[in-house]
C-alpha positions as CSV (number, residue, x, y, z in Angstrom):
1,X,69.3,78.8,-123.7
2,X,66.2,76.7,-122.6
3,X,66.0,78.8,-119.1
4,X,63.4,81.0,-120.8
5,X,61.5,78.5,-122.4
6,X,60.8,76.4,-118.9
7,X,60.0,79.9,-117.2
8,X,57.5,80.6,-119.5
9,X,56.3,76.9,-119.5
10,X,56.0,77.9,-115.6
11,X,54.4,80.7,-115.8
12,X,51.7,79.3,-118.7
13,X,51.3,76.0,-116.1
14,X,50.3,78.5,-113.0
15,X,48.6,80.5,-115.0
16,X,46.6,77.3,-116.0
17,X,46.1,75.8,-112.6
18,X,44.9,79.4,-111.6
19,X,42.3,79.4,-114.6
20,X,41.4,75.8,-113.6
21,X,41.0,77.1,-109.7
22,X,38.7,79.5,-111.0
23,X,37.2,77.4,-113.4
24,X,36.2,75.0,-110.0
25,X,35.3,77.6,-107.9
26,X,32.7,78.8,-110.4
27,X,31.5,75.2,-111.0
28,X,30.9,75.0,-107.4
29,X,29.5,78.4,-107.2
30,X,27.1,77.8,-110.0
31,X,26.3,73.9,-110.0
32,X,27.1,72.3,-106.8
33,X,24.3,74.8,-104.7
34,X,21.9,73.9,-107.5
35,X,21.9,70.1,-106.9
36,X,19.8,71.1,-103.6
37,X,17.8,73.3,-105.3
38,X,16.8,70.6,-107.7
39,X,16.1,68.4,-105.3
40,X,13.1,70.4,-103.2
41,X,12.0,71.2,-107.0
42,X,11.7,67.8,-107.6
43,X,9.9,67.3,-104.4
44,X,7.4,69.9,-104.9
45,X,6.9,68.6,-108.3
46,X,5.9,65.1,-106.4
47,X,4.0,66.7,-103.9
48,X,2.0,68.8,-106.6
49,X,1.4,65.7,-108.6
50,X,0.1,64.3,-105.5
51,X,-2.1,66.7,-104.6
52,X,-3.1,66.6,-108.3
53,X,-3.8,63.0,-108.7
54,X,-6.2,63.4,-105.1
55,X,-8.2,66.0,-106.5
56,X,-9.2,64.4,-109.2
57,X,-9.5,61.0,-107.5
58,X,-12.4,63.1,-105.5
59,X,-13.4,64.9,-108.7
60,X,-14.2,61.8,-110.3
61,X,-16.1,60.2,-106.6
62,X,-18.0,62.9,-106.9
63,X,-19.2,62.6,-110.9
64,X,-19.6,59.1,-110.1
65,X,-21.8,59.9,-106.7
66,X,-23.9,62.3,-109.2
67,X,-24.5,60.0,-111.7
68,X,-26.0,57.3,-109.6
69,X,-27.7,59.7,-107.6
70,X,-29.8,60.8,-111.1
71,X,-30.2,57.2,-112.2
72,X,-31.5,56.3,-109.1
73,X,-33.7,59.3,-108.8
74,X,-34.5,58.1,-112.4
75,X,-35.4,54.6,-111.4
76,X,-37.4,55.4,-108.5
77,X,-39.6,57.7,-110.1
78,X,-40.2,55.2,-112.9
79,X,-38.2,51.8,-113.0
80,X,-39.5,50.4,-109.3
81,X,-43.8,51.0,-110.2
82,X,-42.7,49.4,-113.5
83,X,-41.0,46.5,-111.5
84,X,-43.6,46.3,-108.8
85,X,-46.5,45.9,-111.0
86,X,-45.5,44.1,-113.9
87,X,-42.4,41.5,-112.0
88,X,-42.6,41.8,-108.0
89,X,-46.2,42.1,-107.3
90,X,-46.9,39.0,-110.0
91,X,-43.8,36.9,-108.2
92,X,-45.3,37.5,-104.7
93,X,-48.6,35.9,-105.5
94,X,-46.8,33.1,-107.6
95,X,-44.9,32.6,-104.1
96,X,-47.2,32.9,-101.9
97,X,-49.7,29.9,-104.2
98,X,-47.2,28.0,-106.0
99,X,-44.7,27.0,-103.2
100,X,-44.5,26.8,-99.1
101,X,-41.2,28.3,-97.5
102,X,-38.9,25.4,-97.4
103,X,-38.8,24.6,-100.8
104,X,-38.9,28.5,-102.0
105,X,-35.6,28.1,-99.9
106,X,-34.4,25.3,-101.6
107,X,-35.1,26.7,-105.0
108,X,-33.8,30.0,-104.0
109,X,-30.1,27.8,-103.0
110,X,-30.3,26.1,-106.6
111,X,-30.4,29.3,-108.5
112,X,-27.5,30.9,-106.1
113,X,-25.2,28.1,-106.5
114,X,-26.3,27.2,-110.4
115,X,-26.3,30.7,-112.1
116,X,-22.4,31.8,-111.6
117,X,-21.6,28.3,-113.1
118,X,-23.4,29.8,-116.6
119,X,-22.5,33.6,-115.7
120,X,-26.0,34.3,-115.2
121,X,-26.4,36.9,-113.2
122,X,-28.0,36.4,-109.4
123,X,-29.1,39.3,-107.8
124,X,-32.5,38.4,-108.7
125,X,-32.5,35.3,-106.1
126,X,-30.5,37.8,-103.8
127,X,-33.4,39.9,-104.2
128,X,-36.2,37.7,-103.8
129,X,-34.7,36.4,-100.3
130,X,-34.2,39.8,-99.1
131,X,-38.3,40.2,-99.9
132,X,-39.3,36.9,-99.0
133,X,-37.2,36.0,-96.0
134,X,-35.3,39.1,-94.5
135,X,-32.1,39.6,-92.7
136,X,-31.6,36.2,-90.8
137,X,-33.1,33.4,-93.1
138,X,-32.5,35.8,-95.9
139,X,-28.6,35.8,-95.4
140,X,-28.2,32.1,-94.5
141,X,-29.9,31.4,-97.8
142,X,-28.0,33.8,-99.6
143,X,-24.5,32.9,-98.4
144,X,-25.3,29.4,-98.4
145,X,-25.9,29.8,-102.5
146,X,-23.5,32.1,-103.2
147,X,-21.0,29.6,-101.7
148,X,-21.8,26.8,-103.6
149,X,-21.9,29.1,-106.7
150,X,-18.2,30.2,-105.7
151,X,-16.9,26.4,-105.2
152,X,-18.7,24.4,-108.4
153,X,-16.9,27.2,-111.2
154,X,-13.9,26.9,-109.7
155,X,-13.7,22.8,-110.0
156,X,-14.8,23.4,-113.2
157,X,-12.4,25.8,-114.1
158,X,-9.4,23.7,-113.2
159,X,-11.5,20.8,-116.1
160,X,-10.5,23.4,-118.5
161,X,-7.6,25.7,-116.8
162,X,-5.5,25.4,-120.3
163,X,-8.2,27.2,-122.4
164,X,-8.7,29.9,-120.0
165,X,-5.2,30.7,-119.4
166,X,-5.1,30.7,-123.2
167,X,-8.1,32.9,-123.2
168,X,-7.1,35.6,-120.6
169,X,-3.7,36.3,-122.8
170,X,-6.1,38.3,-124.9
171,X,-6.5,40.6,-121.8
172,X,-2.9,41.0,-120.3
173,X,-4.2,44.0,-117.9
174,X,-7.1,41.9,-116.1
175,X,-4.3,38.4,-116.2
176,X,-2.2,40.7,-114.2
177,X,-4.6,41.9,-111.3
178,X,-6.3,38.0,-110.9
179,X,-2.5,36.9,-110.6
180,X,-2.0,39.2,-108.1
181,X,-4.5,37.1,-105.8
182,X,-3.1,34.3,-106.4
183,X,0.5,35.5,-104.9
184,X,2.0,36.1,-101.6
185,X,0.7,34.1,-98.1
186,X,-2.4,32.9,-96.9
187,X,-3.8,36.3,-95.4
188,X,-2.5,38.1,-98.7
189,X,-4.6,35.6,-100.9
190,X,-7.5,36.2,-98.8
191,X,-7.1,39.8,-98.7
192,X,-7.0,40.3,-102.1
193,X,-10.3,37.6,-103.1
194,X,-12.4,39.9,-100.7
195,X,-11.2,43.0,-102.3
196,X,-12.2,41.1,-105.6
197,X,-15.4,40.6,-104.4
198,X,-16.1,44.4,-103.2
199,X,-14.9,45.9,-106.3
200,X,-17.2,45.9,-109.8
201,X,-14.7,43.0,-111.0
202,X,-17.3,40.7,-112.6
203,X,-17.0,37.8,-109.8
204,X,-18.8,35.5,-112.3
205,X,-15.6,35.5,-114.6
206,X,-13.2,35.5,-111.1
207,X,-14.5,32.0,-110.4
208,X,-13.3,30.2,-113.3
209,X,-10.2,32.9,-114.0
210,X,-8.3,32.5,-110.3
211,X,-8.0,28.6,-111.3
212,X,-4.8,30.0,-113.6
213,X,-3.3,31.0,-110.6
214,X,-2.1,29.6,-107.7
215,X,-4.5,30.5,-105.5
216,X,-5.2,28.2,-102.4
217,X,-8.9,26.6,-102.0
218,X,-9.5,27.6,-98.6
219,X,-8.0,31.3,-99.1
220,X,-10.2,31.6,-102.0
221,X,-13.6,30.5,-100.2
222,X,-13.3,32.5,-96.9
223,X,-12.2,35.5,-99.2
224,X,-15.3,35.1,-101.1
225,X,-17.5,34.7,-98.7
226,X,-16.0,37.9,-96.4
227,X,-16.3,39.7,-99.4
228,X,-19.7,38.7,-100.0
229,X,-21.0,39.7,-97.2
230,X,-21.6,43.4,-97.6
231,X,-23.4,42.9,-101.1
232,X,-25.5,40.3,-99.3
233,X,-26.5,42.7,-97.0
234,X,-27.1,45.5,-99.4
235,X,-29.6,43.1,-102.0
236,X,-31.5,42.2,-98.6
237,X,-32.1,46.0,-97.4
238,X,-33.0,46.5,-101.3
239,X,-35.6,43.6,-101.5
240,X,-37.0,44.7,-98.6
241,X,-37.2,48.1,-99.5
242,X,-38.9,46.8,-102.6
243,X,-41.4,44.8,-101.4
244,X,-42.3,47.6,-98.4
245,X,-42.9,50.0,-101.6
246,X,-45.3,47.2,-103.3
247,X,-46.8,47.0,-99.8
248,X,-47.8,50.7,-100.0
249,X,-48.7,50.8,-103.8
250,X,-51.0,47.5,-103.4
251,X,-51.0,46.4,-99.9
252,X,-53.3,50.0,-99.0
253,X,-50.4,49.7,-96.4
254,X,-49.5,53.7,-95.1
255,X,-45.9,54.6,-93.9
256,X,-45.7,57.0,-90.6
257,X,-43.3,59.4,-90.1
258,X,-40.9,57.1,-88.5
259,X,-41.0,54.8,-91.4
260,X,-40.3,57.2,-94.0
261,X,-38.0,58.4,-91.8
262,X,-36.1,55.4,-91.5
263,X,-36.4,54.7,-95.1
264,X,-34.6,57.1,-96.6
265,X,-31.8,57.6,-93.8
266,X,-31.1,53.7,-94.2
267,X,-30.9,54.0,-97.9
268,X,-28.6,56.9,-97.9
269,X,-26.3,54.8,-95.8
270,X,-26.8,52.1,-97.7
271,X,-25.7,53.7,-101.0
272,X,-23.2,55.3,-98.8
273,X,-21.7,51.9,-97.9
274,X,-21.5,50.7,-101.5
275,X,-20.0,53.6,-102.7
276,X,-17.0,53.5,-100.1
277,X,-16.4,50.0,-100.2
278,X,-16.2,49.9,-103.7
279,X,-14.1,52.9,-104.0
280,X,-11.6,51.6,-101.3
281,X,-11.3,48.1,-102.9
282,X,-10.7,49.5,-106.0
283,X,-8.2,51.9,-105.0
284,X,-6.4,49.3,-103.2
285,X,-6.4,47.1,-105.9
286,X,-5.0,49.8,-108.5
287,X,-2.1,50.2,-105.6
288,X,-1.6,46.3,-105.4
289,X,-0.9,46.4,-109.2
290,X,1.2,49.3,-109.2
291,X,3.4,47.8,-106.4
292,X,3.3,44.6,-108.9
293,X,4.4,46.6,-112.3
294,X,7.1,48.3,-110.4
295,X,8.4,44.5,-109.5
296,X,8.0,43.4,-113.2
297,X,10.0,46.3,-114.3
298,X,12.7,46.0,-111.3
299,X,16.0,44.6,-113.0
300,X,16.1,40.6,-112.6
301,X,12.5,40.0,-112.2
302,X,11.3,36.3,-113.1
303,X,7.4,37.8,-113.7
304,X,8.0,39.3,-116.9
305,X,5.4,37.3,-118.7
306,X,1.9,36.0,-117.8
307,X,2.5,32.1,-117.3
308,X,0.6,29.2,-116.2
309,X,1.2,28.7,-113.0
310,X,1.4,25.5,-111.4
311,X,-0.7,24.7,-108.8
312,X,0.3,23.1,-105.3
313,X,-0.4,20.2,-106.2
314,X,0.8,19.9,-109.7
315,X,4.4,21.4,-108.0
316,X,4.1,18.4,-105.5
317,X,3.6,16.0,-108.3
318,X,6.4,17.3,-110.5
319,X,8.8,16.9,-107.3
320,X,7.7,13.6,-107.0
321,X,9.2,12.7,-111.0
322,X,12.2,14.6,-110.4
């Protein structure tokens, strides 16, 4: 009685399985070659980005490169005889009356090392011992400022490290990239302080911000003063530029060939040089924090927030309780 039943059960359950079979085959016909298909899509989408994201990296170089080019043609033509007559020209015979060399030197040191303690800029001084004192004397004095200016803010910063690290939770971007210096080894620390230095970061704010952190003393000074070295360089060529312009608008002093020459091929390297460094410490900076954001967002990361972080010492005092 049931023998028809079960055959027809039979037949429905091949006849199934043979719909299934075909069901599979067509999934793997249709889907499974797809999956490397989607793949090099997804590849060529990345390259494309890439290629993208270059172009207007260069794109924007080149804006960048145009706009300074037209303020400095701007400048030139009217900023430096404004400069020379009414500021340089006055300073010079103030110098060259008022004060012998050694203690121009000394004053010079003073206003390198005391300015970044108020966040007053110091280019100025920069400038004058470019003019004044040239390459050699000229960078000793400047280094030996600038140093002293990078070690007072940061002893002063650790007086009041609390209220900054209170005050840079209004900017969570800029906490992130000074943390970043104060992470990783010795050569990583120093690395990253040079980079600082190249880049426009305002290094009159890094001084007292990298005290939050736990950056090292000695990583932070050789950092600074590596990184200071090419903007030394670039204020020196500047003043002396300066002061060979004043020479030839009051000095009745007359450029050759050579000289003009020289000049201008040494100023187009030297903007040159500014440009690229600041472009490569900037774009390895803006790596260094994506690397860093991909680590916050990584499951299990500790980093989450921006907090005080103790400093070797403090760590070696709170070992010493425990």
């Amino acid at each position: 009685m049931n023998m028809p039943d079960s055959s027809e059960e039979l037949e429905k359950g091949s006849a199934d399985s043979v719909g299934q079979v075909r069901e599979d085959s067509e999934y793997v016909r249709l889907v499974i070659p797809n999956e490397p298909r989607m793949a090099e899509a997804g590849a060529l989408n990345s390259q494309t980005q890439e290629r993208k994201s270059s172009r207007s990296w260069w794109m924007k170089a080149i804006i960048w490169c145009s706009i300074i080019a037209i303020f400095l043609l701007i400048f030139v033509k009217w900023g430096v005889p404004f400069l020379v007559e009414k500021v340089l020209y006055p300073i010079l015979q103030w110098e060259a009356t008022a004060f012998g060399r050694p203690v121009l030197a000394l004053v010079l040191v003073g206003s390198l090392a005391l300015f970044p303690v108020f966040l007053i800029p110091s280019g100025p001084s920069m400038w004058l011992a470019g003019m004044i004192f040239g390459y050699g004397l000229g960078f000793v004095i400047i280094i030996a400022g600038t140093t002293i200016g990078m070690i007072l803010p940061y002893f002063v910063g650790l007086l009041f490290r609390d209220r900054i690290h209170q005050w840079l939770k209004k900017w969570p971007q800029k906490a992130a990239m000074i943390r970043l210096a104060g992470e990783g080894s010795w050569f990583h620390q120093f690395k990253v302080v040079a980079l600082f230095r190249i880049s426009p970061f305002p290094y009159t704010i890094f001084n007292y911000a990298i005290v939050v952190t736990t950056m090292r003393f000695w990583p932070y000074i050789c950092g600074s003063v590596t990184g200071m070295i090419p903007e030394s360089f670039v204020y020196i060529y500047s003043g002396r530029l300066i002061r060979t312009l004043a020479d030839v608008k009051y000095g009745h002093h007359r450029l050759t060939a050579v000289e003009i020459a020289y000049n201008v091929i040494s100023f187009v390297i030297a903007i040159s040089a500014v440009v690229a460094f600041t472009a490569y410490a900037k774009r390895t900076l803006s790596e260094l924090e994506t690397a860093d954001s991909n680590d916050l967002r990584s499951p299990g990361s500790e980093r989450a927030n921006f907090e005080l972080d103790k400093l070797p010492f403090e760590k070696y005092n709170s070992s010493l309780t425990k």
